[in-house]
Structure formats: C-alpha cells, structure tokens
C-alpha positions as CSV (number, residue, x, y, z in Angstrom):
1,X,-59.5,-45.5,70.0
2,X,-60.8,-43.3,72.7
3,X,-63.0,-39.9,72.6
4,X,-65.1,-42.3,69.7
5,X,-64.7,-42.6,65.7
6,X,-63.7,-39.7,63.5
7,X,-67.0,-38.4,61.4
8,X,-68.4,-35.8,59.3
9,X,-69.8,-32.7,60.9
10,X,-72.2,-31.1,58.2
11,X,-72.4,-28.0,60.1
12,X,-69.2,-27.3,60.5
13,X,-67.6,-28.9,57.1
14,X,-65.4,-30.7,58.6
15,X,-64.0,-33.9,60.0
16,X,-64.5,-34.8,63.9
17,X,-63.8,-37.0,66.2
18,X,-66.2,-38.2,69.6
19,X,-69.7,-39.0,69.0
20,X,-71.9,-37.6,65.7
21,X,-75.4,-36.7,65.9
22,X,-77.5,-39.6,65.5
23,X,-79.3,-38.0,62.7
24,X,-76.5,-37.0,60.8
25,X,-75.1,-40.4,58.7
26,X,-71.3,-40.9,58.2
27,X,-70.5,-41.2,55.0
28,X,-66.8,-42.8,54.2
29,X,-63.9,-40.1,53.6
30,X,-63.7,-38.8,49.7
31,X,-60.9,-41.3,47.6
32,X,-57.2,-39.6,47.7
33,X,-55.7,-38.3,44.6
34,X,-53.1,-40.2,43.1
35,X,-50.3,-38.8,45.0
36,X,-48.5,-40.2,41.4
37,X,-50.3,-38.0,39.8
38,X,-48.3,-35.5,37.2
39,X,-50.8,-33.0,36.9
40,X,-50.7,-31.3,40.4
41,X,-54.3,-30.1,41.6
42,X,-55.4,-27.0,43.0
43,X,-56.3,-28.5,46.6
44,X,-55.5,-31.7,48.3
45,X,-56.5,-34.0,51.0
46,X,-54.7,-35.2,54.3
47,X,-55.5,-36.5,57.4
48,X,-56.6,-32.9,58.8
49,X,-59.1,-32.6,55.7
50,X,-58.6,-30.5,52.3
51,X,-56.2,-27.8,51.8
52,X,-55.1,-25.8,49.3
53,X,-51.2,-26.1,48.7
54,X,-48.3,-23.8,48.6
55,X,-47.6,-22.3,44.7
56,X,-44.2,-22.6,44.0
57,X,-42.2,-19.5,43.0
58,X,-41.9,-18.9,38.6
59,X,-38.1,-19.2,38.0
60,X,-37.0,-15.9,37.3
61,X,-36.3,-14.4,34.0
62,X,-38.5,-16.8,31.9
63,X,-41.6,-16.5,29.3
64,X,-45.4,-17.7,29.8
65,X,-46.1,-21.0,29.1
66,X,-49.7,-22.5,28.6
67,X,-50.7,-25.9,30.3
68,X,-53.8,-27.4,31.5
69,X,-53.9,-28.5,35.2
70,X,-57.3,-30.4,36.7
71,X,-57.9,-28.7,39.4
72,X,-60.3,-30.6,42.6
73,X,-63.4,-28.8,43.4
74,X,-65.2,-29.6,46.7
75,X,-68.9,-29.0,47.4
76,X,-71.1,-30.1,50.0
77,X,-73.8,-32.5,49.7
78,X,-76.9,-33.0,52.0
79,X,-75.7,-36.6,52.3
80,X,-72.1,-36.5,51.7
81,X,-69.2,-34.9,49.9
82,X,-68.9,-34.2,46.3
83,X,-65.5,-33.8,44.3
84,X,-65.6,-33.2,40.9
85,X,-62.6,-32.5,38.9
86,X,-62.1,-28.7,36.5
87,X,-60.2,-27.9,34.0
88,X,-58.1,-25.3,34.6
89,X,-55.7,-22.9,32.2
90,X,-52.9,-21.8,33.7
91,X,-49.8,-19.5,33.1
92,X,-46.8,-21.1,34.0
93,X,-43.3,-21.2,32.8
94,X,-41.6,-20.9,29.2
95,X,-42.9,-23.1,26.3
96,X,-40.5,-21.7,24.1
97,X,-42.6,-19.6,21.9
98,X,-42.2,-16.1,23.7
99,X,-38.8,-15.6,23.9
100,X,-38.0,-12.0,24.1
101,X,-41.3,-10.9,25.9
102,X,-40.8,-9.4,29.2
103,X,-41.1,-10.9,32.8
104,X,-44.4,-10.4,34.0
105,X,-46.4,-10.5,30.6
106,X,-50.0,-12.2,30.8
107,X,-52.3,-14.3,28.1
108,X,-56.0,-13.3,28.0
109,X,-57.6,-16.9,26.4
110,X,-60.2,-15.7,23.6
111,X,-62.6,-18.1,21.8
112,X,-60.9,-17.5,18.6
113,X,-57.1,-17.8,18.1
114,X,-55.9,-14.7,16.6
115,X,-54.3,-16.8,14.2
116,X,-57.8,-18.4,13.0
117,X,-59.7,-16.6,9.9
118,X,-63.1,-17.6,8.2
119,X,-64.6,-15.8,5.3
120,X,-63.1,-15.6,1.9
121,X,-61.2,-18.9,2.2
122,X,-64.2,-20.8,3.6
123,X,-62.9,-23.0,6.4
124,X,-60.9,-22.3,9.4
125,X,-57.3,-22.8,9.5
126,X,-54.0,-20.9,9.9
127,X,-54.4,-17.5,8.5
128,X,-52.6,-17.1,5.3
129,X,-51.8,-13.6,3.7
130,X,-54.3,-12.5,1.5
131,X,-53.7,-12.9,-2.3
132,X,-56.0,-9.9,-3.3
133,X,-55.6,-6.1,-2.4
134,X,-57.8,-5.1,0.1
135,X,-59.1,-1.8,-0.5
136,X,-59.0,1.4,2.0
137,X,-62.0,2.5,3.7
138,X,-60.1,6.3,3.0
139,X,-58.9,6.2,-0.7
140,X,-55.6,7.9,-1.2
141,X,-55.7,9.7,-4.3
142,X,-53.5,7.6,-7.4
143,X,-52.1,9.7,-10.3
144,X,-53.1,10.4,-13.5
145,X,-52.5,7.8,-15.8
146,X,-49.4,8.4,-18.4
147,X,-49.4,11.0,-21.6
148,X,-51.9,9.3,-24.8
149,X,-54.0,7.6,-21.7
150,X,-57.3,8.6,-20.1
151,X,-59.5,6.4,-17.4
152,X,-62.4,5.2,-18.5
153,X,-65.6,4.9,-16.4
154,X,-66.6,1.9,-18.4
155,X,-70.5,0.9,-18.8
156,X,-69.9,-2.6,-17.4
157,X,-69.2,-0.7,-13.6
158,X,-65.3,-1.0,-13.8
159,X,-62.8,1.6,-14.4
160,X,-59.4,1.5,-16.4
161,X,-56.8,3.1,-18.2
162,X,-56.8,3.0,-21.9
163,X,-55.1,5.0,-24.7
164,X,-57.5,7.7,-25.9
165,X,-57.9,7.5,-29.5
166,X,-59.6,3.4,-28.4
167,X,-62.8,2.8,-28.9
168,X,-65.2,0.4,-26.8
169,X,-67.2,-2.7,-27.8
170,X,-68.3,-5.7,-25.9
171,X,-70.4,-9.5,-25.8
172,X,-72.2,-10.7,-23.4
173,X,-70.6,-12.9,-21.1
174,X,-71.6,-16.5,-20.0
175,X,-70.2,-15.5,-16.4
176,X,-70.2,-12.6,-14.9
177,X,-70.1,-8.9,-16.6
178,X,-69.8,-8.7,-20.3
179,X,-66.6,-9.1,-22.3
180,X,-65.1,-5.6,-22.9
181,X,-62.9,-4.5,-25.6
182,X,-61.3,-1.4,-26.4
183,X,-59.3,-1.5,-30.0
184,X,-56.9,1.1,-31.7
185,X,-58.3,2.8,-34.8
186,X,-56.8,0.3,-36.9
187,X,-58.1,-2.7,-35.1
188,X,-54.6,-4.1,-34.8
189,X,-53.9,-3.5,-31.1
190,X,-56.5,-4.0,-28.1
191,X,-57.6,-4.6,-24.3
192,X,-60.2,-7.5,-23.6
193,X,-61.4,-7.6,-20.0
194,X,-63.6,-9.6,-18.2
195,X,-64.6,-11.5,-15.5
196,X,-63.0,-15.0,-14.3
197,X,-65.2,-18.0,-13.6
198,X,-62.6,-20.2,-12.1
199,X,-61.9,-19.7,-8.3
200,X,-57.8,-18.2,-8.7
201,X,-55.7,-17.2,-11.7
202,X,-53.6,-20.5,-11.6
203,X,-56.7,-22.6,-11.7
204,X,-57.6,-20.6,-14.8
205,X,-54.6,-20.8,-16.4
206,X,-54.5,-24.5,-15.7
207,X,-58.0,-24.8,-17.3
208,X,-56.9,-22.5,-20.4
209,X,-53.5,-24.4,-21.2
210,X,-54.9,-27.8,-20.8
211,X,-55.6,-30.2,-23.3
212,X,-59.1,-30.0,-23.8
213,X,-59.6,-25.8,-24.4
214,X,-59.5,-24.9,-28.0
215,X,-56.2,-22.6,-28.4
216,X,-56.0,-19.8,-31.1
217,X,-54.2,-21.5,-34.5
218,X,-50.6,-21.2,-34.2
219,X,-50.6,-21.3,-30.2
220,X,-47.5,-20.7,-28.9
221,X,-46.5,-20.6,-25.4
222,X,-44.0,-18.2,-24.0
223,X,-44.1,-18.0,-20.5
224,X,-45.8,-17.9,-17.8
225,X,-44.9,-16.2,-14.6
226,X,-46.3,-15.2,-11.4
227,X,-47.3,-11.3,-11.3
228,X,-48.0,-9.1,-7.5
229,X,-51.0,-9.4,-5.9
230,X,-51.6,-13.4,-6.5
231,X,-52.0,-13.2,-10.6
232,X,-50.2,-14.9,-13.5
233,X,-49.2,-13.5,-16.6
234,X,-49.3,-15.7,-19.8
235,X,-47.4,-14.6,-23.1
236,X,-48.1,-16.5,-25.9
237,X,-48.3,-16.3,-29.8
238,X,-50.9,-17.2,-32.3
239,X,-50.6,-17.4,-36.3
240,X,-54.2,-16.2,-36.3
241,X,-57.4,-14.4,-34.3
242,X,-60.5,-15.2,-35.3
243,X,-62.4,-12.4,-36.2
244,X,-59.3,-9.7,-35.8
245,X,-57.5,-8.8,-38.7
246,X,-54.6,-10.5,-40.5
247,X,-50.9,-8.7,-39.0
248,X,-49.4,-11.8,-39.2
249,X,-48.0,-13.4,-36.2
250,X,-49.9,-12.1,-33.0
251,X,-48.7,-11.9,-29.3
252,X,-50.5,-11.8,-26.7
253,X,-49.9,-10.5,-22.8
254,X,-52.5,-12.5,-20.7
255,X,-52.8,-11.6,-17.1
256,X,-55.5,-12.7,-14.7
257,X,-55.4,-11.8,-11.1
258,X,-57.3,-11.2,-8.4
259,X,-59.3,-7.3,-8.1
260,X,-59.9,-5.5,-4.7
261,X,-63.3,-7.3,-4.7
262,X,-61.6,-10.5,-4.3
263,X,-62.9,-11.8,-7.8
264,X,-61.1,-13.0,-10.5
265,X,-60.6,-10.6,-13.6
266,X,-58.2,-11.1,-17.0
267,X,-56.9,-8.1,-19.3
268,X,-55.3,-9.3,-22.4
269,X,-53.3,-7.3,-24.4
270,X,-53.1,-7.7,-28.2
271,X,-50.6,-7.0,-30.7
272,X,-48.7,-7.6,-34.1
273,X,-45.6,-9.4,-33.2
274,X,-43.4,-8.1,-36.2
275,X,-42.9,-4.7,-34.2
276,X,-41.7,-6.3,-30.8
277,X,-43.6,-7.3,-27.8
278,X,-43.4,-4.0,-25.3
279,X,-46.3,-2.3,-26.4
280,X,-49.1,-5.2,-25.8
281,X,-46.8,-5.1,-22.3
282,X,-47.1,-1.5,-21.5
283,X,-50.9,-1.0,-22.4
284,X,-51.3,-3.8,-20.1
285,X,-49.1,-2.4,-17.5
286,X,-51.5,0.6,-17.3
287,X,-54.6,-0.8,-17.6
288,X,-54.1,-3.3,-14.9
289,X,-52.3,-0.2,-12.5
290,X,-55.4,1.5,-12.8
291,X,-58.1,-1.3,-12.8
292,X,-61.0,-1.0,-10.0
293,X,-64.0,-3.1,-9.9
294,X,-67.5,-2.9,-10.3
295,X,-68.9,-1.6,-7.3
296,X,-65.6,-1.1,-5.4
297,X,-64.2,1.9,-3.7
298,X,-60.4,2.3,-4.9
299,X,-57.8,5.2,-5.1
300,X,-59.0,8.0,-6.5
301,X,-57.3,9.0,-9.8
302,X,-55.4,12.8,-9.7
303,X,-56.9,14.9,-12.6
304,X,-54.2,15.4,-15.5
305,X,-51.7,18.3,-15.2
C-alpha cells in the first residue's frame, strides 16, 4: 500500500497514514463495538476514526420513557487509546406510565424516588398512606365540646373531653403514662385511657382476644370493626368488673387507635347494659373527637358559647 501504513498521531488524535515518528509507537486500532449490539452508544468507530452519530427524531405526540444506554467514552493515553464504557440515563420515548403529560415534559433523576419514605415505618419501600393524623404546624381552632362536657387538661400531659360532674383517678402504668379514669358520681359509667404497648391497634386487639389474656368473667364479644384514622373498635360484654360495682351485665366500647403522635392510645367506655348501649358509645365518641397527646400541638378547642 503506498504513501506507508496507517498509524496513530498523538498530536493530532487522530489516525494517519505515511510514515510515524520514530519515537512515537503504534499501538493497534481500539476493538469495534458490536455492531449487534441493542443498546446503541453515544459514539462509534469507522474507518475515518470515532464519531458521534446522528439522534434520531422522538415520534411525535408521545410521553418520556426512561432507559439506560452505555455510552463509549474516549480518552487519550500517553501510550495508546483508552475506551471505557458509561452509563448513561436517557429520556426517550413512552414507557407507558405518563400518559396524559404534555409533549416536551422532562425527568430530573433525584437520589430518592419520590415514592420512597423512611421514618415511622422503619425500612424503605413504597410509600403507604399514613394510618395516624398528622398534626398541623398552624392549629385551626376545634369547637367546644357538646352541652354536660368540658375538656380536661389532664395531669398525665393529654387532653380530652369528659362529662363534667366525672371525677379523675389513675394507676401507674407498666408502659407508658399512667392509667387514667374518669367515673360518674355513681361509679357506674366511666372513661379508662392509656397508652398502647403493642406497635398498631390490630396487633393489640389480636394480643387482647387471644387465648392466653385473662378476659373479664362473662366475656362476650360483639364486634369488632375498623374505626378512621387506622383504629379498631371492640364491643364486648362482661357479667362482672373487678373492682367496679355490681349493675349487672356490663358493655364495654373499646377503641384503640393511633394519636397525632403516632403512638398507640385506648379509651374504653363503660356502662350498665340494662339501659342500652349508646351512651358508653357517645361518651366515647367525644372523648376520642377531642383527644390530643402528651406533648402534641392539636386543634385548639373554641371556648363555650
């Protein structure tokens, strides 16, 4: 072949022909790509050295799609030619998940999905909605509670709505704050609340109505039923309460759920059964309404009218 062999020219990055420098070696040309290849790359190689190819045209009219293409990167090295191989995001055409967005739309890539939570739930996974109420960094102000009702401040750091003439007691507590009870004059009707050690309401239920937790005598189950906000309500009836006073049959509203500090609380309502089973529903109705949690900034409660 005349005019001499085809070589490297460091200077001018390039491949000549005629005679190279005799200080300069010839290394052998850098492999080909697979012309097979499905993943097209960013440059390619022919017989005049690399060049970047012509992008095709996005169809019109169609979404963003996400792919990864390796793209050929080419740097020179004082004895020869590198190539090393990137990994490359690109925006291409529809995958089917954006229908309805408009032409021209981009994706930013962030190091987190937006769909990707840790915290509360403690592992990382596909966000779920919350189960608790997340409180407002502005309260909004909540209304007084209904007539023969008054919000308590209670010592144990909550607050709740209880009917006035009920006075306060409580035990310590193997878990969390004490056991609070607030009981009618007549100590036939009251409010137990406290704290939840087991990590939901089901999974406290579960533990309750299983066989090895000691039930009241004459335990009855009612129903149980899913309540807003994540928490299950448990009606039941007993023949007897240890310690409260003999009315005969007793029913019981149970409902543990989760409080705007994402803990687990319970409020229990108690009652004669021989006079019907709204009341124990009703002073649990308002209670729970206007539960907040030690230490936790809720709606603000309206003043009486």
């Amino acid at each position: 072949m005349s005019g001499g062999a085809r070589h490297w020219n460091e200077d001018t990055q390039r491949w000549e022909t005629g005679t190279a420098p005799a200080s300069a070696p010839t290394p052998p040309p850098p492999a080909r790509p697979d012309p097979d290849s499905r993943a097209p790359s960013a440059v390619q190689w022919d017989d005049g050295g690399w060049r970047r190819p012509e992008q095709p045209a996005a169809a019109p009219g169609r979404g963003p799609d996400r792919r990864l293409v390796w793209s050929a990167v080419v740097g020179a090295a004082v004895a020869g030619v590198t190539v090393s191989l990137v990994l490359t995001f690109v925006v291409g055409q529809d995958d089917g998940r954006d229908e309805g967005n408009g032409a021209g739309a981009s994706t930013t890539a962030s190091s987190t999905p937006p769909d990707t939570v840790t915290g509360t739930t403690g592992t990382s996974g596909t966000r779920t909605p919350s189960p608790y109420p997340t409180p407002s960094s502005t309260p909004s102000s909540l209304s007084a509670p209904p007539a023969g009702f008054s919000v308590r401040d209670d010592d144990e750091g909550f607050r709740i709505a209880v009917p006035d003439t009920w006075t306060r007691s409580s035990v310590a507590s193997q878990y969390g704050m004490a056991v609070v009870n607030y009981r009618s004059p007549d100590s036939e009707r009251r409010l137990q609340i406290y704290q939840v050690s087991e990590a939901s309401p089901r999974a406290s239920f579960d533990t309750f109505l299983s066989a090895k937790t000691t039930k009241p005598d004459g335990f009855r189950k009612l129903d149980l039923r899913v309540v807003a906000g994540g928490g299950y309500l448990l009606e039941y009836l007993a023949d007897r309460i240890k310690g409260e006073p003999d009315v005969g049959t007793w029913h019981m509203a149970d409902q543990r759920f989760y409080g705007a500090d994402a803990k687990v609380y319970d409020i229990t309502s108690y009652g004669p059964d021989s006079d019907g089973r709204d009341d124990e529903l009703r002073y649990l109705t308002v209670a729970s309404h206007w539960f907040c949690p030690p230490d936790t900034t809720c709606d603000t409660v309206a003043a009486p009218q």
